[in-house]
C-alpha positions in Angstrom: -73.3 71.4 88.1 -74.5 74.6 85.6 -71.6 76.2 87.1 -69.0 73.9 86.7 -70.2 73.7 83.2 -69.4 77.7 82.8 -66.3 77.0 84.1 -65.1 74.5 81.5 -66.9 76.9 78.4 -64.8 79.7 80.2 -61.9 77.6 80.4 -62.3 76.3 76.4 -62.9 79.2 75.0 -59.7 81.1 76.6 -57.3 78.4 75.5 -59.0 78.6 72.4 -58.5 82.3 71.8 -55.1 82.0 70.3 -55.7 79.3 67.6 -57.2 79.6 64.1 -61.0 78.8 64.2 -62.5 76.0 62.3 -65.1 77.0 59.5 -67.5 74.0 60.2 -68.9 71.8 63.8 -69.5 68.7 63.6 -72.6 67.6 65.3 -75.2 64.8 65.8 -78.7 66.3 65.8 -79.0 64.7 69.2 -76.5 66.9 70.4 -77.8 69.5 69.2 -81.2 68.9 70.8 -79.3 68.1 74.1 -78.0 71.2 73.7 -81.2 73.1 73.7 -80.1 74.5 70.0 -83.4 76.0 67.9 -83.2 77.0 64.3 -84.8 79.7 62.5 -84.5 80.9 58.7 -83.0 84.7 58.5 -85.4 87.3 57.5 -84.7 89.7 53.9 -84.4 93.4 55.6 -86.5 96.2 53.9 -85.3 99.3 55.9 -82.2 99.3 58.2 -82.5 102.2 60.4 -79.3 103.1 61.5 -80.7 106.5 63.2 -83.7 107.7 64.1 -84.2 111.3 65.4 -86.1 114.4 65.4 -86.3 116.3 62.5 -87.1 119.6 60.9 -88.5 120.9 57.2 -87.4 124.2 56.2 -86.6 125.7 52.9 -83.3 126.1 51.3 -81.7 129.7 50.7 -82.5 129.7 47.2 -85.6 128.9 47.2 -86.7 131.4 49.8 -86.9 134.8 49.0 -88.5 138.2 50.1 -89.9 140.2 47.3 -89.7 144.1 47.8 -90.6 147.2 46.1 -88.0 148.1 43.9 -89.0 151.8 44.0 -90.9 153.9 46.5 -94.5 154.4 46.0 -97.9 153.9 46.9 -99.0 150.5 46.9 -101.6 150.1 44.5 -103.0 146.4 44.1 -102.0 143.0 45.4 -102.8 140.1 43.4 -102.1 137.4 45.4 -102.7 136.0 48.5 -100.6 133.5 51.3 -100.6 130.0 49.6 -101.0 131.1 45.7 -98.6 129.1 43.7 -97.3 131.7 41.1 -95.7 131.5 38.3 -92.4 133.3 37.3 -92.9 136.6 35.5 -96.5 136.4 36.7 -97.5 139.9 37.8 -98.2 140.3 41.9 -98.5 144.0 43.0 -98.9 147.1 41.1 -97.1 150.5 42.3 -97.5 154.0 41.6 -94.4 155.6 41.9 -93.1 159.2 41.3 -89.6 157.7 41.7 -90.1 155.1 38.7 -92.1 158.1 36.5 -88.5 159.8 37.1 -86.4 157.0 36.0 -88.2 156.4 32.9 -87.8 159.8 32.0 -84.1 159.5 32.8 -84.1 157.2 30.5 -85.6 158.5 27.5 -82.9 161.5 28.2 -80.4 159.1 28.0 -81.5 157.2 24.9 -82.1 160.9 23.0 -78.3 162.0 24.4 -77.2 159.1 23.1 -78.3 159.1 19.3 -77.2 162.9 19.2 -73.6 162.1 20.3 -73.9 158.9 17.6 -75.0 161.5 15.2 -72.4 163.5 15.9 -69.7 161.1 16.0 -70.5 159.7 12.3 -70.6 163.4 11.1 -67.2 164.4 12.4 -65.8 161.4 11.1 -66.8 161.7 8.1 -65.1 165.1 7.8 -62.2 163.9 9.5 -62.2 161.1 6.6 -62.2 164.5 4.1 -59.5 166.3 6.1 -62.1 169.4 7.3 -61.4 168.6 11.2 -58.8 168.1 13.3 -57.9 164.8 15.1 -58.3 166.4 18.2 -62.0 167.2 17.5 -62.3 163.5 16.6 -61.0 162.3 19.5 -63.3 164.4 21.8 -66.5 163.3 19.8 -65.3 159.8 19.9 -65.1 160.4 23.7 -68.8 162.1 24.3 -70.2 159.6 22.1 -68.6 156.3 24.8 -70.1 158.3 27.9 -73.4 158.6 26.1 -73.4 154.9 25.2 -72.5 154.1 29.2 -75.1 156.1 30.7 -77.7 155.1 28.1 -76.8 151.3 29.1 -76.7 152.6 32.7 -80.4 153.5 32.9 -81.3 150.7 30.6 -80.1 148.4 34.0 -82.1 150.5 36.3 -84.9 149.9 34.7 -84.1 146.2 34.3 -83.4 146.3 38.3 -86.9 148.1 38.9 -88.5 145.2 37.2 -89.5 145.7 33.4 -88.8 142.9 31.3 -87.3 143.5 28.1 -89.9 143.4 26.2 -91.2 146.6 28.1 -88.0 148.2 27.8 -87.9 148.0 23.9 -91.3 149.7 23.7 -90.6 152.0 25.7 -87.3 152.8 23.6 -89.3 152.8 20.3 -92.5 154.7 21.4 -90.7 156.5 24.2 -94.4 156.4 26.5 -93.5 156.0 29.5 -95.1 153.0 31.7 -97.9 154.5 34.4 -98.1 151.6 36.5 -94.8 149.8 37.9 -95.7 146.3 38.2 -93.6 144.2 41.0 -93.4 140.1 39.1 -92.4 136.6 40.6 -88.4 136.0 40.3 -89.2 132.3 39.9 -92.2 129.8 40.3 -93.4 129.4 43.6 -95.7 129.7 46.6 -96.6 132.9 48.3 -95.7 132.0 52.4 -96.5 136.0 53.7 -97.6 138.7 52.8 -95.9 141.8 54.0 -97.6 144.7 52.8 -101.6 146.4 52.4 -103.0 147.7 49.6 -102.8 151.6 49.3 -100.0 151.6 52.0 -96.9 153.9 51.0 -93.3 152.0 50.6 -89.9 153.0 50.5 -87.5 151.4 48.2 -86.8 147.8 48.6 -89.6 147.6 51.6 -90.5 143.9 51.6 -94.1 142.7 49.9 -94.4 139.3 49.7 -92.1 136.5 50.8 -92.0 133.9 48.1 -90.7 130.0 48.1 -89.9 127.2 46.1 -91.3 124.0 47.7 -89.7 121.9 44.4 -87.2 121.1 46.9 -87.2 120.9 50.3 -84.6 119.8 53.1 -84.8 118.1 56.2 -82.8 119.4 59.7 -81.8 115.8 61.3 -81.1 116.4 65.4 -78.6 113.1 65.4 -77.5 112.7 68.9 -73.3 112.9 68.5 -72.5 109.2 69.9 -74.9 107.9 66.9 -73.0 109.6 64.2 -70.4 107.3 63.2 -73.8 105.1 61.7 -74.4 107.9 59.2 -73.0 108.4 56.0 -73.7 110.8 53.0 -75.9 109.2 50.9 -78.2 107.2 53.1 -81.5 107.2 52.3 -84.5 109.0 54.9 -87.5 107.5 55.8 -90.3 109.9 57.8 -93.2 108.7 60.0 -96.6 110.0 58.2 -94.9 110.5 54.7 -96.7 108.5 52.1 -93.2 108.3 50.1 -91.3 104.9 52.0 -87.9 107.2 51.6 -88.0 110.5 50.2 -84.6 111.8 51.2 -81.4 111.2 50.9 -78.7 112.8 53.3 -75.9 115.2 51.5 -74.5 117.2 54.4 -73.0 116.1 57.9 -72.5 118.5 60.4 -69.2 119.6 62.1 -70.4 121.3 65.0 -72.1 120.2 68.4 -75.2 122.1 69.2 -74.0 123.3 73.5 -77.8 123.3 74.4 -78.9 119.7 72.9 -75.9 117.8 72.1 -76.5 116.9 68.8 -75.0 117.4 65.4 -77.1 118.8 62.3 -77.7 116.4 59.8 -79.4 117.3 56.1 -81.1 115.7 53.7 -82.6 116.6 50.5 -86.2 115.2 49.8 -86.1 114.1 46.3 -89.4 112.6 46.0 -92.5 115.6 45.0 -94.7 113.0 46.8 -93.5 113.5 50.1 -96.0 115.3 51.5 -94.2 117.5 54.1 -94.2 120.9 55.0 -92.3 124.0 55.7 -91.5 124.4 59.2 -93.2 121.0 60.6 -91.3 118.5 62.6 -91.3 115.0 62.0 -89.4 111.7 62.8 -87.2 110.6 60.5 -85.0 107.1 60.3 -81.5 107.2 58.8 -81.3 103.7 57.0 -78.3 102.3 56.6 -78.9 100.5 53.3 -80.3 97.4 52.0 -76.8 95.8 50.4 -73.4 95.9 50.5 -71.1 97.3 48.0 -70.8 93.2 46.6 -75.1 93.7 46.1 -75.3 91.3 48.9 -78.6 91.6 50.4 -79.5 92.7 54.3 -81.2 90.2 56.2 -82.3 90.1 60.0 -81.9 87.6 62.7 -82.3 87.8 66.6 -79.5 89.3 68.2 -79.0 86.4 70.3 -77.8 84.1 67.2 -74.9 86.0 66.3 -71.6 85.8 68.5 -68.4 87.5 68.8 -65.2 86.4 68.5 -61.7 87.9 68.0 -63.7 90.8 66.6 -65.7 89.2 63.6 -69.4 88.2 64.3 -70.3 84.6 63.9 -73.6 82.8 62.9 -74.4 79.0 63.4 -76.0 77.7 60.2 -77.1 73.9 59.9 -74.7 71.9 57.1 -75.2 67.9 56.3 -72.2 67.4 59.1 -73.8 69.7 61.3 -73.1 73.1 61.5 -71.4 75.7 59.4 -69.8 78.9 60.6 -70.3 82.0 59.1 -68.7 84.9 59.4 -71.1 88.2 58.8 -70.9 92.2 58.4 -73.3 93.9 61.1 -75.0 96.8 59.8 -77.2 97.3 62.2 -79.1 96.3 65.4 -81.9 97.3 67.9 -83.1 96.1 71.2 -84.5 92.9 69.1 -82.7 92.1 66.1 -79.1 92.8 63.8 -78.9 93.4 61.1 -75.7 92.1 59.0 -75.1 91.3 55.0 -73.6 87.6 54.5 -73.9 85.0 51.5 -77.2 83.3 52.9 -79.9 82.1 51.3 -83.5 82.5 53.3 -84.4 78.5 53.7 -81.1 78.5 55.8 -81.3 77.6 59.2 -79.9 79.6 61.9 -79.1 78.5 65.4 -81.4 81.5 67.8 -80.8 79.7 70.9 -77.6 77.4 72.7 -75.4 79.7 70.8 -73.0 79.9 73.7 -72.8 76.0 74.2 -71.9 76.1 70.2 -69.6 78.6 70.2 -67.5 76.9 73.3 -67.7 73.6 71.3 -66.7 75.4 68.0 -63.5 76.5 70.3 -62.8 73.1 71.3 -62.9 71.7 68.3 -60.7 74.4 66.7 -58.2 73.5 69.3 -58.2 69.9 68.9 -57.8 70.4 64.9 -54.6 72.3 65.4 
């Protein structure tokens, strides 16, 4: 008898296949009970995880840098250890350094060159302006008084690039004393990750001292296994087990490439959320979630996976009406082993048929058939 009763829901919903589909059932609620049909109201989705995978915390380019001596030396003093947070400009070693002795006196040579040949340039055009020199003469003052100017501004740079601020620079210009002590300061604010050097030890130029980070931003490595990728899509926001933040990320780049050894594609997301509570280098679990509305603001609700049916490739639901039932068409977003997840016009006292859905959707057939 059951399968005789297969047979004629086969045989319905085949000849039904090719005929427009009715948008209501009408049904006694006898029938329905007959029919072994339970209800249940749709549940309002929170987070719709498209993707969940295993994923990484590291630092972006700019914010990671390694901070070397900018001039052979002897290391004098460290001032900071792994894990200060340091503020840019903020002094963290002290060199000695024959090397930056020399290029501050370099520099005072330049700056003295350079107001001679300005000296000499007004002079010789002033007599130029009375008629006592020669063009010529001019001309090759004008031109020692330009190379002056470009290897005065020259030095000025090299300084600059050994780490003196400005403000150094100009006292050293107007008192002409040279610095002892070069002092090696924080690009940016940050955290100290490593130290790289010892007090007292000798350095060459641009040997490495501390490595310094800005944890202000972080990003987050997502493993997505490469059939799962068509669920993601830039702007999703990231959820992570243990983080106190519900989603502190937000994905802006998808991969092109197939990692060979895992089969998975790199996906990244920023955290944008300070609170998130993650760290350089730890791996987590994160959940790609595919939203909670539509582009119409519709809302993302939740109902066993059992309720919804297919057919000619939309995705039905079977909601109670005063005649009997109403059919719904509905966008899937999402599912799991449990539930899908879809956005639809439904309000959350509706009542959703869970079970008999096959009966229902062989009678909806029929009666789509006998319409037409």
């Amino acid at each position: 008898m059951i399968r005789k009763i297969a047979l004629v829901l086969g045989s319905l919903l085949s000849l039904a296949s090719h005929h427009s589909l009715a948008d209501e059932i009408v049904i006694a609620p006898n029938e329905l009970t007959n029919l072994g049909v339970e209800f249940a109201s749709p549940e309002r989705a929170q987070d719709v995880v498209a993707v969940e995978a295993t994923a990484r915390v590291v630092i972006p380019p700019a914010g990671d840098t390694v901070i070397s001596a900018p001039q052979a030396g002897m290391l004098a003093m460290l001032n900071m250890g792994v894990g200060d947070e340091v503020r840019r400009g903020q002094v963290l070693a002290k060199m000695r350094s024959p090397d930056f002795l020399a290029l501050q006196g370099e520099f005072l040579d330049s700056l003295n060159a350079n107001l001679l040949a300005q000296n000499e340039y007004e002079r010789d055009q002033q007599l130029f302006d009375e008629g006592i020199i020669s063009g010529r003469r001019l001309q090759e003052t004008t031109t020692r008084s330009r190379i002056a100017t470009t290897r005065f501004s020259e030095h000025r740079q090299l300084l600059q690039i050994a780490g003196l601020t400005e403000a150094e620079i100009n006292s050293l210009e107007t008192q002409q004393k040279m610095l002892p002590v070069l002092e090696i300061r924080a690009p940016f604010d940050g955290v100290i990750l490593e130290r790289m050097a010892t007090a007292g030890e000798r350095l060459d130029a641009m040997s490495p001292v501390y490595r310094l980070a800005d944890l202000s931003t972080l990003w987050l490595e997502i493993f997505v296994p490469q059939e799962s990728l068509s669920a993601v899509r830039l702007g999703m926001k990231v959820a992570v087990t243990g983080s106190p933040v519900r989603l502190p990320g937000e994905v802006t780049t998808i991969g092109r490439s197939i990692d060979p050894a895992t089969q998975a594609i790199m996906v990244r997301a920023t955290l944008t959320d300070a609170g998130h509570g993650l760290k350089p280098g730890q791996f987590v679990s994160a959940q790609i979630v595919a939203g909670y509305a539509g582009a119409s603001g519709v809302p993302v609700w939740s109902v066993p996976t059992a309720a919804v049916t297919r057919s000619n490739n939309g995705h039905y639901l079977f909601v109670r009406s005063e005649k009997g039932l109403e059919v719904r068409e509905v966008q899937v977003v999402s599912s799991d082993s449990v539930n899908l997840f879809f956005s639809s016009k439904i309000e959350a006292n509706d009542q959703v048929a869970i079970s008999g859905v096959a009966a229902l959707k062989a009678l909806w057939h029929a009666q789509s058939e006998s319409e037409s």
